[in-house]
C-alpha positions as CSV (number, residue, x, y, z in Angstrom):
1,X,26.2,92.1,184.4
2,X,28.1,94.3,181.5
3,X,29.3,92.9,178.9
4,X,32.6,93.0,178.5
5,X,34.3,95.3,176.1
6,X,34.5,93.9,172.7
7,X,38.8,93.6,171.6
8,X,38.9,96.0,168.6
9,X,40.1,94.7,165.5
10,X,43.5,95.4,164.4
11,X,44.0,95.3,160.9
12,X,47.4,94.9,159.6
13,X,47.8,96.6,156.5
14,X,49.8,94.6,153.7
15,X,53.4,95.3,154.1
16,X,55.0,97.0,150.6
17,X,57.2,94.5,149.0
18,X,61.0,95.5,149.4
19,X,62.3,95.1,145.7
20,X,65.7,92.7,146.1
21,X,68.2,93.6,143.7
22,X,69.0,91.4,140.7
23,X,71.5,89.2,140.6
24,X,73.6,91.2,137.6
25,X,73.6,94.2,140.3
26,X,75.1,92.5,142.8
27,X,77.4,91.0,140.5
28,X,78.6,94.4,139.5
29,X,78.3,96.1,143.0
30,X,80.8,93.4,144.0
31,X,83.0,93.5,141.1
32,X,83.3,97.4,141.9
33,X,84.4,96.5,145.1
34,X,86.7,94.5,144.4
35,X,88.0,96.6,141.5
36,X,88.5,99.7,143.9
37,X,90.4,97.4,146.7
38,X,92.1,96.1,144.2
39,X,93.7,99.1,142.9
40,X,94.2,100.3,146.5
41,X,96.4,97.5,146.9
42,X,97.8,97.7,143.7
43,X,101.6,99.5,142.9
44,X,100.3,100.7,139.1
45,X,96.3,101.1,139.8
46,X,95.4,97.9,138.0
47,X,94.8,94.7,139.9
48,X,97.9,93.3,142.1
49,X,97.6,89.6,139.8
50,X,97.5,92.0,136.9
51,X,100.9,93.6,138.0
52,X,102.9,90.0,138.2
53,X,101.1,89.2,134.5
54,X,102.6,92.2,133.6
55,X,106.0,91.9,134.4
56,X,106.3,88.3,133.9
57,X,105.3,89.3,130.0
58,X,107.7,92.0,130.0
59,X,110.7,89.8,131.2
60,X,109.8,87.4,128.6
61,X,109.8,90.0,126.2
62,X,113.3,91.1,127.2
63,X,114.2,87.4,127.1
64,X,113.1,86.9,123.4
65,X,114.4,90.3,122.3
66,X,118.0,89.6,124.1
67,X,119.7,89.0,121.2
68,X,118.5,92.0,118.6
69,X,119.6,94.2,121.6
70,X,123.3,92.7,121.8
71,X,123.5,93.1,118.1
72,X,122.5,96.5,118.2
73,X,125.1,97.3,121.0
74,X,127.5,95.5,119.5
75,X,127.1,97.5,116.2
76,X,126.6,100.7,117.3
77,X,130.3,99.8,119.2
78,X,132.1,98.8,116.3
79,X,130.5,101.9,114.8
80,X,131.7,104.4,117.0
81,X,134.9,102.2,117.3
82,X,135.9,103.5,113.6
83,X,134.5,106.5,113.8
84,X,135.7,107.4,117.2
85,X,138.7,106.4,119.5
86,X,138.5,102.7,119.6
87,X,139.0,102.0,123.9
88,X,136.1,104.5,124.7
89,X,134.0,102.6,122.8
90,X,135.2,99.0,123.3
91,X,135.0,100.4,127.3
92,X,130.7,101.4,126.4
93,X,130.2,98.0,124.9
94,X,131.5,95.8,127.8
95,X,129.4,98.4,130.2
96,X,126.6,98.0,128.5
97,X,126.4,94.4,127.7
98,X,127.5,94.0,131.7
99,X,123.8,96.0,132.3
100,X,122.5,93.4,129.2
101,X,123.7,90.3,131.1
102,X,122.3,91.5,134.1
103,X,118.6,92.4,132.9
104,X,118.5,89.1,131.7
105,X,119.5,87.4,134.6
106,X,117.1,89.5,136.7
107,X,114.0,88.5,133.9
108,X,115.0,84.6,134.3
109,X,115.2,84.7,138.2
110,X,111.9,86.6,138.0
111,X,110.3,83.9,136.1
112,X,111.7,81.4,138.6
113,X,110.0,82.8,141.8
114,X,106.4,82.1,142.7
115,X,104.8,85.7,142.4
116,X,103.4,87.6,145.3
117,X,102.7,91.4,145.9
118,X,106.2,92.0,148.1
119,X,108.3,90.5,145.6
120,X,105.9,92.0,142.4
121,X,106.9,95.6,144.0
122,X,110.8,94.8,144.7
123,X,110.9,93.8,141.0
124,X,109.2,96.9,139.7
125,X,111.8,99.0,141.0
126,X,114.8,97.2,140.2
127,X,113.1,96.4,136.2
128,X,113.0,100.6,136.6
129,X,116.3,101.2,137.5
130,X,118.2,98.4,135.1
131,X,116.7,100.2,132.4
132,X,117.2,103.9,133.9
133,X,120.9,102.5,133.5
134,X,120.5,101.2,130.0
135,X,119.0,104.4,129.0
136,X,121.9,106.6,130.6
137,X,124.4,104.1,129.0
138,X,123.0,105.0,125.8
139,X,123.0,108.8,126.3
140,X,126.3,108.3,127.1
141,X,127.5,107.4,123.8
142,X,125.0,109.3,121.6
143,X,126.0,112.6,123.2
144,X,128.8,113.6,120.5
145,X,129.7,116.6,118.9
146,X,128.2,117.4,115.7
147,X,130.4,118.0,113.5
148,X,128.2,118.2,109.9
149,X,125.2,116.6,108.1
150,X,126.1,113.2,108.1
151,X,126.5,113.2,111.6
152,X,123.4,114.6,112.3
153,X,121.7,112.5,110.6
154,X,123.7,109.2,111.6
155,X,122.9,110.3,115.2
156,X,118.9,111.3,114.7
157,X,118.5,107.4,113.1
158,X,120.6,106.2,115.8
159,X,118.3,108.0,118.2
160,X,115.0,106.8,117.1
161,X,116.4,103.4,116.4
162,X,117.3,102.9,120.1
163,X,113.9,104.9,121.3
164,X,111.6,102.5,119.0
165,X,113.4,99.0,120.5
166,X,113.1,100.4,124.0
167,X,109.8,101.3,123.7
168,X,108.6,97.8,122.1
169,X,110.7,95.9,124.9
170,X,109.3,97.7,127.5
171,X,105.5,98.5,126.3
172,X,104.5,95.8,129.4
173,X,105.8,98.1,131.8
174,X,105.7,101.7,130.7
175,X,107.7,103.5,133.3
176,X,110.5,101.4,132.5
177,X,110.0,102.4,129.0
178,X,109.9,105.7,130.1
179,X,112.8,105.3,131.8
180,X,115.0,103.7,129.2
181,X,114.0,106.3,126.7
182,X,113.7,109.9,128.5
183,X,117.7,109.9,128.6
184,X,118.5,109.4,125.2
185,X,115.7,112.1,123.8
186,X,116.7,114.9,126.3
187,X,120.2,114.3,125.8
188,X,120.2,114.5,122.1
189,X,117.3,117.5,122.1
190,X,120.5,119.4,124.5
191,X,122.8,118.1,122.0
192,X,121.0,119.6,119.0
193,X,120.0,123.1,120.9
194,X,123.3,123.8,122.0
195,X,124.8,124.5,118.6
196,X,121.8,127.6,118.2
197,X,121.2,126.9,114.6
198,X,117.8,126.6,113.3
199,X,118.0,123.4,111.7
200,X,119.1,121.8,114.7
201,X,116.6,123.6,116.5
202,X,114.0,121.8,114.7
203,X,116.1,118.6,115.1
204,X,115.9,118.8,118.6
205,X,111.7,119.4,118.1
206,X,111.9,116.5,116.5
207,X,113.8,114.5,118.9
208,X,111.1,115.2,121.9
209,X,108.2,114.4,119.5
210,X,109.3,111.1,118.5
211,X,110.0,110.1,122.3
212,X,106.4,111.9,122.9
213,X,105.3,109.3,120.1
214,X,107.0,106.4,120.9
215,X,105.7,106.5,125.1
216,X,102.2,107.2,123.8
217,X,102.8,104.1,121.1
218,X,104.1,102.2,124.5
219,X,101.4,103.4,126.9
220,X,98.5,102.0,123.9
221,X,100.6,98.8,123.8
222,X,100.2,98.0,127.5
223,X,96.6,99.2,127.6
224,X,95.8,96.9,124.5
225,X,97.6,93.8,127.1
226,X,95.6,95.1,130.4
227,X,92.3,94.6,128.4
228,X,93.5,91.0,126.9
229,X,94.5,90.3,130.8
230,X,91.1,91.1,132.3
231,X,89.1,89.9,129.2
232,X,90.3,86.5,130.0
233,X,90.3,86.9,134.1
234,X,86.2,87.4,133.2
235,X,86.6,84.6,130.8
236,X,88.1,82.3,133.4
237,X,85.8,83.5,136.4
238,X,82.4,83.3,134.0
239,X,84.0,79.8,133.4
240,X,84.4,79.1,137.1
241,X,80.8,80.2,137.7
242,X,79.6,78.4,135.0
243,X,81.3,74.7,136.3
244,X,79.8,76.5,139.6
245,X,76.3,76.4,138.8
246,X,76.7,73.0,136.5
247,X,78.2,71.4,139.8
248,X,75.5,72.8,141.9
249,X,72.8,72.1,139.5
250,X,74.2,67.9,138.8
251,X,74.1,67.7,142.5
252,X,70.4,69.0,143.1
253,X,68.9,67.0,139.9
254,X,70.8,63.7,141.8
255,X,69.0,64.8,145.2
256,X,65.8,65.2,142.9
257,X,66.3,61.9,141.0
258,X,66.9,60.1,144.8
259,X,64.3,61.9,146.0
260,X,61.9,61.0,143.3
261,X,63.1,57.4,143.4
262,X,62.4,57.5,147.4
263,X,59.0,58.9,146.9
264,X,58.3,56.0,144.0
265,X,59.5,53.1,146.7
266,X,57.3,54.5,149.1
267,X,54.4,54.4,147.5
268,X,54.3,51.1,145.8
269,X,55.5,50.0,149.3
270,X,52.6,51.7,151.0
271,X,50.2,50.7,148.0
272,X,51.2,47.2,148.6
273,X,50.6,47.3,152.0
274,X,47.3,48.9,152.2
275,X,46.0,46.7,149.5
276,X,46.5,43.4,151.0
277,X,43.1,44.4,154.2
278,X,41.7,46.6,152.0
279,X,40.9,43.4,149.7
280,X,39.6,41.8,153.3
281,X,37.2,45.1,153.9
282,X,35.9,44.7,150.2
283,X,35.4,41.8,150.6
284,X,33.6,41.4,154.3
285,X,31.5,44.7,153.5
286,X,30.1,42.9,150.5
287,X,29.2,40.2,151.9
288,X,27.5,42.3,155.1
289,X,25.8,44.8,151.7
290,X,24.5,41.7,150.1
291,X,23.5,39.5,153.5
292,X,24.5,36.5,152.0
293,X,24.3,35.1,155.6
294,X,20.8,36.6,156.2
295,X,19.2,39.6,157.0
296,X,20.5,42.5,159.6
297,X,18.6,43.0,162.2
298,X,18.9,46.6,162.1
299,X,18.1,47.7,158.8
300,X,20.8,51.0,158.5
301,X,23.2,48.5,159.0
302,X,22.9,47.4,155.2
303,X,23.0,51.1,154.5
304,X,26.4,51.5,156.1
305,X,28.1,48.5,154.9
306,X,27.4,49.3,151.2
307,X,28.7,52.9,152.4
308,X,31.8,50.8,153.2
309,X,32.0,49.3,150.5
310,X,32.1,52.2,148.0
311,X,34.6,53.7,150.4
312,X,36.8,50.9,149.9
313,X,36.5,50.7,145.9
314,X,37.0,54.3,146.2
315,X,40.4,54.0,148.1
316,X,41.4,50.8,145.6
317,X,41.3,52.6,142.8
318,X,43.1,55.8,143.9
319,X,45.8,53.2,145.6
320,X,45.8,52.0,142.0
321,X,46.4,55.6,140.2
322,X,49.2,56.0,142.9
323,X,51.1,52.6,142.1
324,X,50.4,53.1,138.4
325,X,52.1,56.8,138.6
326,X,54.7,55.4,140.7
327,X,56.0,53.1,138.0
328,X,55.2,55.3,135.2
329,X,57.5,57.9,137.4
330,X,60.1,55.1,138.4
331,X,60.1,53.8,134.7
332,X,59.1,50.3,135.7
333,X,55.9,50.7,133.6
334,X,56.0,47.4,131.1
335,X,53.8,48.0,128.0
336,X,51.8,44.5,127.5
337,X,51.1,45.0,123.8
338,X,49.0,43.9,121.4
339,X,46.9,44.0,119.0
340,X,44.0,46.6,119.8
341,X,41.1,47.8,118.1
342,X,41.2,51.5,119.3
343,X,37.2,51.8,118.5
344,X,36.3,48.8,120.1
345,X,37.5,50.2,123.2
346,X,36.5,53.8,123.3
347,X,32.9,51.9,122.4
348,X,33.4,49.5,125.4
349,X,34.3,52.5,127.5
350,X,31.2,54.2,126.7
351,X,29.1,51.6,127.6
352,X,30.4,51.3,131.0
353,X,30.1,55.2,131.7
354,X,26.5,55.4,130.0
355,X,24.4,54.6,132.9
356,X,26.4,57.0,135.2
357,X,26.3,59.9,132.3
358,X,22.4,59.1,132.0
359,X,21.5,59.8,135.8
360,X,23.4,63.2,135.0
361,X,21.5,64.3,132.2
362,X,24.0,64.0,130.2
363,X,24.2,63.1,125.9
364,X,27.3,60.9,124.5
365,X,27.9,61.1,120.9
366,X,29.8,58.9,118.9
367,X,31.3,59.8,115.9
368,X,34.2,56.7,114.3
369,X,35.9,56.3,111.3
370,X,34.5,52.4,109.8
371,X,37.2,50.1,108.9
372,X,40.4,51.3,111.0
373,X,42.8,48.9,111.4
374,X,44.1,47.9,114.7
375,X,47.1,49.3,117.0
376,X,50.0,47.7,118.4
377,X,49.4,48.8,122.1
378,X,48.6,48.2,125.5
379,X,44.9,46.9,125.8
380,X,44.8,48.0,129.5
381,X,46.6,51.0,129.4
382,X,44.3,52.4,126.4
383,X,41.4,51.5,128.1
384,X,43.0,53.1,131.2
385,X,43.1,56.3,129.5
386,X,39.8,56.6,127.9
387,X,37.7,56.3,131.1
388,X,39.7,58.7,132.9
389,X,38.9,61.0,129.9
390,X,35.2,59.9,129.7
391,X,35.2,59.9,133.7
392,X,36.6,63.6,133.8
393,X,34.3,64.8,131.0
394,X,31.2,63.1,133.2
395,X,32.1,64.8,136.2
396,X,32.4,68.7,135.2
397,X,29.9,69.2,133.0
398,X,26.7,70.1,134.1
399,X,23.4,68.6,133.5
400,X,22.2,68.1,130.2
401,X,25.5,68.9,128.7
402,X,26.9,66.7,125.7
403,X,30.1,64.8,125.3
404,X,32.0,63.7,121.5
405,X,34.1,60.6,121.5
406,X,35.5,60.9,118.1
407,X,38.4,58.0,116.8
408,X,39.7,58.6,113.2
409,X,42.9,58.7,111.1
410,X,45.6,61.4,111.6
411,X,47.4,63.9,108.4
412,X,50.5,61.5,108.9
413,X,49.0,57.9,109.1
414,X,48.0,57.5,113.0
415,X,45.3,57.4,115.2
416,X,43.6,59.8,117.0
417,X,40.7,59.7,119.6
418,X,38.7,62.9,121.0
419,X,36.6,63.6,124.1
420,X,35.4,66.8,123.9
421,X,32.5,68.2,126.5
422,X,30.6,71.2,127.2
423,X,31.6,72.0,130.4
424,X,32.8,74.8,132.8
425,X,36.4,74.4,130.8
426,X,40.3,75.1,132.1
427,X,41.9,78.7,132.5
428,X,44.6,78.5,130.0
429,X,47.1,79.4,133.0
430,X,45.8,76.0,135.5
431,X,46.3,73.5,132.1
432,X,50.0,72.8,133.6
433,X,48.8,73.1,136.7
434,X,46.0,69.5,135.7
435,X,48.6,68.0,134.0
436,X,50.9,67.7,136.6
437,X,51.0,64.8,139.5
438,X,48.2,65.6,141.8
439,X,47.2,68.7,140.2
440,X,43.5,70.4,140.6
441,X,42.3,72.9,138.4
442,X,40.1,76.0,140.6
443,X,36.8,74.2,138.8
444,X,38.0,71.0,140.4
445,X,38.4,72.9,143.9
446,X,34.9,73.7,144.1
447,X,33.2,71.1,142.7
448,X,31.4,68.4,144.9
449,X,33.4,65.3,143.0
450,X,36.3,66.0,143.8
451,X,39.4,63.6,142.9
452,X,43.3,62.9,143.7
453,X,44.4,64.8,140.5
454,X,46.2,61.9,139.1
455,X,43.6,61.3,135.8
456,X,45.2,63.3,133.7
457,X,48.8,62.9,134.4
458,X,48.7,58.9,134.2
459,X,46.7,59.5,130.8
460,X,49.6,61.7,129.7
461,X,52.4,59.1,130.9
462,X,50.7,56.2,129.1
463,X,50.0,57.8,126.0
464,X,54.2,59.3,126.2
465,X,55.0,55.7,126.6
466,X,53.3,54.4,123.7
467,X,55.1,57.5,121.7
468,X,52.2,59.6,121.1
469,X,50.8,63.1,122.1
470,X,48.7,64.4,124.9
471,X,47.0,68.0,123.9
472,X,45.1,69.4,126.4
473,X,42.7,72.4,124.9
474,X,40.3,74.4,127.0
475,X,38.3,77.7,127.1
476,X,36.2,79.2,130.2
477,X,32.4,78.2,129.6
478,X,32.8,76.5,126.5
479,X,34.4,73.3,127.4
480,X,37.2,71.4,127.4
481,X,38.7,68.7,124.4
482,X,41.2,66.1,125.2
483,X,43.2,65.0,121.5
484,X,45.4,61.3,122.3
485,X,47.3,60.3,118.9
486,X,49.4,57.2,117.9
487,X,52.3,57.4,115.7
488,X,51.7,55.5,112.5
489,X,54.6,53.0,113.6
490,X,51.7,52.0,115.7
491,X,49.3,51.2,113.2
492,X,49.1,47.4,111.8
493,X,48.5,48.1,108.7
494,X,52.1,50.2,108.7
495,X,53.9,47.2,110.3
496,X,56.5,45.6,108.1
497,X,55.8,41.5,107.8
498,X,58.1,39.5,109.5
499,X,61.4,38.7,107.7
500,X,62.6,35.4,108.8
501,X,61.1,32.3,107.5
502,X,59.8,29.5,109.2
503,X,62.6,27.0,110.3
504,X,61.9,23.5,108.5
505,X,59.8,20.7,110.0
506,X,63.5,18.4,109.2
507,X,67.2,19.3,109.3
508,X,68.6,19.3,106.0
509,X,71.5,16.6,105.9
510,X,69.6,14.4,108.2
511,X,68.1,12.3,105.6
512,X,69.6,8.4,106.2
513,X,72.0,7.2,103.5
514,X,69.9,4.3,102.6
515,X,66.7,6.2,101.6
516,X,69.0,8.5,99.5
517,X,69.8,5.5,97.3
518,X,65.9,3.9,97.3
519,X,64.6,5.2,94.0
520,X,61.3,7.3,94.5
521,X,59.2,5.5,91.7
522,X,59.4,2.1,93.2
523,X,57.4,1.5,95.5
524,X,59.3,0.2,99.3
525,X,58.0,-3.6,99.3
526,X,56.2,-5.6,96.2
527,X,53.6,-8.2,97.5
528,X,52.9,-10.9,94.6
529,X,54.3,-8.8,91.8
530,X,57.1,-11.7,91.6
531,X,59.8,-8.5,90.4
């Protein structure tokens, strides 16, 4: 028989990573658009909400400049009322405070009506044309025969007067302003170049450059308000994103908090319930392990149930990491404190782990301060601590290696202890990695002891609780040092005494009247002493 054909392998090559944009392009990529559909909708290029902005400030502008207009109509009547015939220019005042009355009736009914792009256009144009009028009202009376000096110049101050009010009142929307102003210029420039003299020639110059000046001072004035506008539209909408992302970000830390709290309930629940027969398989394979009842009668059998029985101590005492990290997580953790010698227990700690760091090859020095005083701590949760240190220590270093347990004072008045080994060590990128909850370091990967990952971060959590630090320093093939401190407020010797006194053994005031009256140097009865 052939064999059959062998499949050829198909490699598939890595695909080439697609770079996403950032989030700041899209951001602008979208404001563009937005920008560009916004002036295609848009009656003067800018935005459409920009557009009502503008002409609501410009009618309140007109509204809070209504009365320095109607005193300068009014003057400039009574003006041309003595210098003129009195009934053409009593007839130019009523016209022109008619077209007053009625701009400021069409700015407050414009500030009345909710705002929308129809009604934003329909106001444009009639804005433009009240003030087309205004302007045309005012060449109306400025176009005058110039008769000498005096005139000329009464009507060039006159001119600019009316151009520079116009201009200011209208700055929010310039074609207005253009259109209130153009009139007046033009028709006193014609006025001026029609008598052909050189000095009104130059007049007349000077007419169209002050208008040229005063729509380029009006066009910078609503420029300078367009960028105050979108200045705070990005104001408001970074605002918006940032309540946004705060609303977004509250809502996932509470789905982390429940989560976490979920996560905590589970696993004291579970704990709790995998403890109660895992006591009963303790204690039934010790029983079997030690044949308290008599020999097996297959002789592996003794073999397996001690097997069983270091599987089930193993499982108690990660069961017991888990429920310890739960409450430490959950922040049901309860310190029992006391007074602790930290010495004593590093020097208790070391005796337990010697026999298991002898079959290793492996040297533990001790190196303690004499004479510390004791801490105000949790016995258990110290002792906790130091033999998952000594434990860890134990377990990556490699035969005939050394460990330092080292227990002194601190620069500020505390306590420190050190376990310091010489094993394979911690990258300096996988020390976050260890200290976090079920985090394994690559050394801890490979190696044949491997645990649950939860040494290190219920060592951290204790040592936060009692207010102290957890450093964590580590180089490749050197090894690896584990500093614990205590806070001097931890120390005994640092503890302030106790401030209240002892309550008496009696009341005072609870003495009986008649022993307050029996005289102390008598004594209470006298047998035979005939006194």
């Amino acid at each position: 028989m052939s064999n059959p054909a062998e499949k050829p392998e198909v490699v598939q090559l890595p695909a080439e990573p697609v770079s996403a944009p950032s989030a700041s392009s899209r951001r602008a990529a979208a404001q563009r658009v937005r920008e560009a559909r916004d002036k295609l909708t848009s009656t003067s290029g800018t935005r459409p909400a920009f557009d009502a902005e503008m002409l609501r400030q410009y009618a309140q502008t007109r509204l809070s400049a209504s009365y320095v207009v109607m005193l300068l109509v009014v003057a400039t009547g009574l003006l041309f009322g003595l210098w003129m015939q009195p009934i053409p220019a009593a007839a130019w005042t009523v016209g022109m405070l008619c077209i007053h009355a009625a701009m400021i009736r069409s700015c407050r009914r414009f500030l009345t009506e909710p705002a929308s792009p129809t009604a934003t256009r329909a106001w444009r144009t009639r804005f433009v044309v009240l003030d087309l009028l205004y302007g045309l009202c005012w060449m109306a009376i400025l176009i005058h025969p110039v008769v000498d000096m005096v005139t000329e110049t009464l009507m060039m101050f006159l001119m600019l007067l009316v151009i520079a009010v116009s201009s200011m009142v209208a700055a929010n929307l310039p074609i207005a302003a253009l259109a209130a102003t153009a009139p007046v210029a033009v028709a006193m420039a014609l006025s001026f170049a029609i008598t052909g003299s050189l000095d009104n020639y130059i007049l007349a110059a000077l007419a169209l450059a002050a208008e040229g000046y005063f729509v380029l001072l009006a066009h910078r004035l609503h420029s300078s308000t367009f960028a105050t506008l979108e200045a705070r539209a990005e104001k408001d909408a970074l605002i918006g994103e940032l309540e946004q992302a705060k609303a977004i970000s509250d809502e996932a830390r509470h789905r982390a908090e429940s989560a976490n709290v979920a996560k905590s309930r589970f696993l004291a629940q579970m704990s709790h319930e995998l403890r109660t027969p895992l006591n009963a398989i303790l204690g039934f394979s010790e029983v079997m392990k030690s044949e308290i009842f008599g020999a097996h009668a297959v002789p592996v059998y003794k073999e397996y149930s001690a097997d069983i029985h270091n599987s089930g101590v193993h499982l108690l005492n990660l069961i017991n990491e888990i429920l310890d990290l739960s409450r430490i997580e959950a922040g049901r953790y309860e310190l029992n404190e006391e007074a602790v010698s930290l010495v004593g227990v590093v020097a208790d700690c070391h005796h337990l782990m010697k026999l298991r760091a002898s079959s290793r090859g492996i040297t533990i020095h001790e190196v303690f301060e004499q004479a510390m005083p004791r801490l105000w701590a949790d016995e258990r949760a110290i002792r906790q601590v130091v033999l998952n240190l000594i434990s860890n220590s134990i377990k990556f270093t490699p035969q005939g290696g050394e460990i330092w347990l080292k227990a002194g004072w601190t620069a500020s008045g505390g306590q420190y202890l050190s376990v310091r080994d010489t094993g394979s060590g911690i990258p300096e990128d996988e020390i976050p990695i260890v200290l976090a909850s079920f985090g394994q370091g690559s050394n801890s990967i490979k190696s044949a002891e491997q645990g649950a990952g939860l040494g290190l971060p219920i060592a951290k959590n204790l040592i936060d609780l009692h207010g102290g630090t957890f450093t964590l320093k580590s180089k490749l093939r050197i090894g690896t040092e584990v500093i614990v401190t205590f806070p001097p407020e931890r120390v005994m010797s640092a503890l302030a005494p106790l401030s209240d006194d002892s309550p008496p053994l009696q009341p005072e005031g609870s003495v009986l009247p008649d022993e307050k009256r029996r005289p102390r140097h008598k004594p209470i009865m006298s047998a035979g002493t005939g006194s």
